[in-house]
C-alpha positions, 0 to 999 in steps of 0.5 A, spaced: 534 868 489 535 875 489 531 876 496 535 870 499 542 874 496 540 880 499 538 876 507 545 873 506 548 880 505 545 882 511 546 878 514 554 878 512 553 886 515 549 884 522 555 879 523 560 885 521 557 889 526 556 885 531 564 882 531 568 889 535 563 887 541 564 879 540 571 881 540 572 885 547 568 880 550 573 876 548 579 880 550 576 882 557 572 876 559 574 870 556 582 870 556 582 872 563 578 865 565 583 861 560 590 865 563 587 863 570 586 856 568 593 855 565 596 858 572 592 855 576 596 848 573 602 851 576 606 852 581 608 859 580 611 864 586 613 870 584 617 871 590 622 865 590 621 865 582 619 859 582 614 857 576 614 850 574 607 845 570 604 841 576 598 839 572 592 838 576 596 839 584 593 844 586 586 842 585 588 836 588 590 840 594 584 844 594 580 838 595 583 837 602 585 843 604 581 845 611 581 853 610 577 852 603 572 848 605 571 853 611 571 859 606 566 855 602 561 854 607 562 861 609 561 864 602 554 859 603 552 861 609 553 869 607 549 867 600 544 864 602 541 868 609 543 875 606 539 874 599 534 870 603 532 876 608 533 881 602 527 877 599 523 878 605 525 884 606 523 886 599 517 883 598 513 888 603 517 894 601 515 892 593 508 892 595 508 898 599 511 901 593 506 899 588 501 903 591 499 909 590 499 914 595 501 922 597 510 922 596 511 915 593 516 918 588 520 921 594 519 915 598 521 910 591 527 915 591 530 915 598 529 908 598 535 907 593 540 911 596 542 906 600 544 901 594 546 908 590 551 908 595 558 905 594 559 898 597 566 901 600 564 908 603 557 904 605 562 898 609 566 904 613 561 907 615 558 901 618 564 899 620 564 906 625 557 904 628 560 898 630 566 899 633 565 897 641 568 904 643 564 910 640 560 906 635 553 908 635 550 900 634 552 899 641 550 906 644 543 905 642 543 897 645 542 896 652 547 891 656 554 890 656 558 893 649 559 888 644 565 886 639 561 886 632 567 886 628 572 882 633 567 876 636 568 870 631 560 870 633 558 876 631 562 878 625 559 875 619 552 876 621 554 884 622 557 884 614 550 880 613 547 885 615 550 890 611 549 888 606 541 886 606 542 894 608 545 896 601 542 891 597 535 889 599 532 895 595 535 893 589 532 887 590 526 891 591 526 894 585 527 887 581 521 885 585 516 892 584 517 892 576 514 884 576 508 888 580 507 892 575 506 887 570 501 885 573 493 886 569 489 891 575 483 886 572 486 881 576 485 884 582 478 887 581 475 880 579 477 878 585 474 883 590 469 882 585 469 874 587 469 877 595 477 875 594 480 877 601 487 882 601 491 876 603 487 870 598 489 875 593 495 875 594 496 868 595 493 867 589 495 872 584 501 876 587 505 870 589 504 866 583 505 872 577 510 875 580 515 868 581 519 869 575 521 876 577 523 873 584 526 868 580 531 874 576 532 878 583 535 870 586 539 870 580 541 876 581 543 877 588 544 869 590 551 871 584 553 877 586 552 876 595 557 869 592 562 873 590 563 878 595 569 881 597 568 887 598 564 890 604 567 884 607 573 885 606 573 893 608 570 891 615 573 885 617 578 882 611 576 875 613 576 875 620 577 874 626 580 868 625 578 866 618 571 866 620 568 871 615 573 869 610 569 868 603 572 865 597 573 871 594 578 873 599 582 866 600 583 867 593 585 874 594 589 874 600 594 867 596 594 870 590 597 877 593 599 877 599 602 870 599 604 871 592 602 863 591 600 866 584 598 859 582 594 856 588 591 862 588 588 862 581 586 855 583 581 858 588 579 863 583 577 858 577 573 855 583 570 860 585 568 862 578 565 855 577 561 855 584 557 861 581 556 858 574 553 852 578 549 857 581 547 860 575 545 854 571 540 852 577 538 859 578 536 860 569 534 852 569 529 854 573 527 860 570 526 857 565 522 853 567 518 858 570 517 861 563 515 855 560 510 853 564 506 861 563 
């Protein structure tokens, strides 16, 4: 009896010391999201002062709406080729990384700056060397100079493209730390069983270092989904609307339009696209994790 008296009254004091920081999260995560349900079942414009309970309206416009669908697919697009070459890009970075060679701490080093970087001062840079006047990107390619940033079939690629430039060396270092958890023996067996570097890597690379891929999709396929604004510095959506993403609808209704209740509309929908991709991302990981 006195033992179970002396575990309740720990854990009375871990739930004690635990209640600020249950409490902060609170106040910084959950009132925004419910503050923003609550508008979004409003039709509230600040300019013309008008505010008044239109329950489930805007929604019910968003589904129709052509401009939401279009920054959908656009955020979808962006997403999915942007985290797709960052992997791709990572994988081979991570193994050179993981080996053991003269200057690789340098080298690990100077590979993070890119990410180190701030997103914004990162986009203006890029955004220089893409101008079609002095920009550096068309000075070095042969041809006629291109609008990277003003032709509708080239803007998002080049703010695809910054962003595999910034991010794919996190995603490296996600892709580096599953390789170093990786048993040595492993691979000392197989060259023993005169294993070749690719059956190696086939065999017992790819499939120990899945829940490490899986962590860095997670990751980046939740942050590239959110993106505003590397976007936002080189183009703010266009031309056209041809690079707007979720993000920015939701920003350019809430703070340029004023339409403070279709625009939470559009930031409630954007925040459960991302919790839809977290669930099928963390299903999956656990998956992974079970079958081990």
């Amino acid at each position: 009896m006195k033992g179970g008296g002396s575990l309740e009254r720990e854990r009375r004091q871990a739930y004690l010391l635990v209640a600020p920081a249950v409490l902060v999260l609170l106040g910084v995560a959950l009132y925004p999201i419910l503050a923003a349900v609550w508008l979004s079942l409003h039709r509230f414009i600040l300019v013309f002062g008008e505010r008044r309970l239109t329950g489930l309206d805007n929604y019910a416009f968003l589904l129709s709406d052509a401009r939401f669908w279009a920054a959908l697919g656009n955020t979808a697009y962006f997403t999915l080729v942007a985290v797709t070459v960052e992997v791709l890009l990572a994988v081979p970075l991570a193994l050179l990384l993981n080996r053991a060679f003269p200057g690789r701490g340098l080298l690990r080093a100077s590979v993070l700056v890119p990410w180190a970087i701030p997103t914004v001062v990162s986009a203006r840079l890029w955004a220089w060397m893409f101008n079609p006047e002095y920009g550096v990107i068309n000075r070095l390619l042969p041809g006629n100079d291109i609008n990277w940033l003003g032709a509708p079939g080239y803007a998002l690629h080049a703010a695809i493209l910054v962003d595999v430039w910034k991010t794919t060396p996190f995603v490296a270092l996600l892709v580096l730390a599953g390789l170093q958890g990786i048993p040595e023996d492993l691979y000392k067996a197989a060259r023993v069983d005169g294993a070749s570097a690719w059956r190696a890597f086939r065999s017992i690379t790819l499939p120990l270092l899945k829940p490490a891929l899986l962590l860095a999709l997670l990751f980046r396929s939740l942050d590239a989904f959110r993106v505003f604004d590397a976007i936002y510095v080189l183009t703010e959506g266009g031309p056209a609307n041809t690079t707007e993403t979720l993000s920015i609808y939701a920003y350019k209704t809430l703070m340029r339009s004023g339409d403070f209740g279709y625009g939470s509309a559009l930031s409630v929908a954007t925040f459960l696209c991302v919790v839809l991709l977290a669930v099928v991302w963390l299903r999956l990981l656990g998956r992974e994790e079970g079958a081990r």
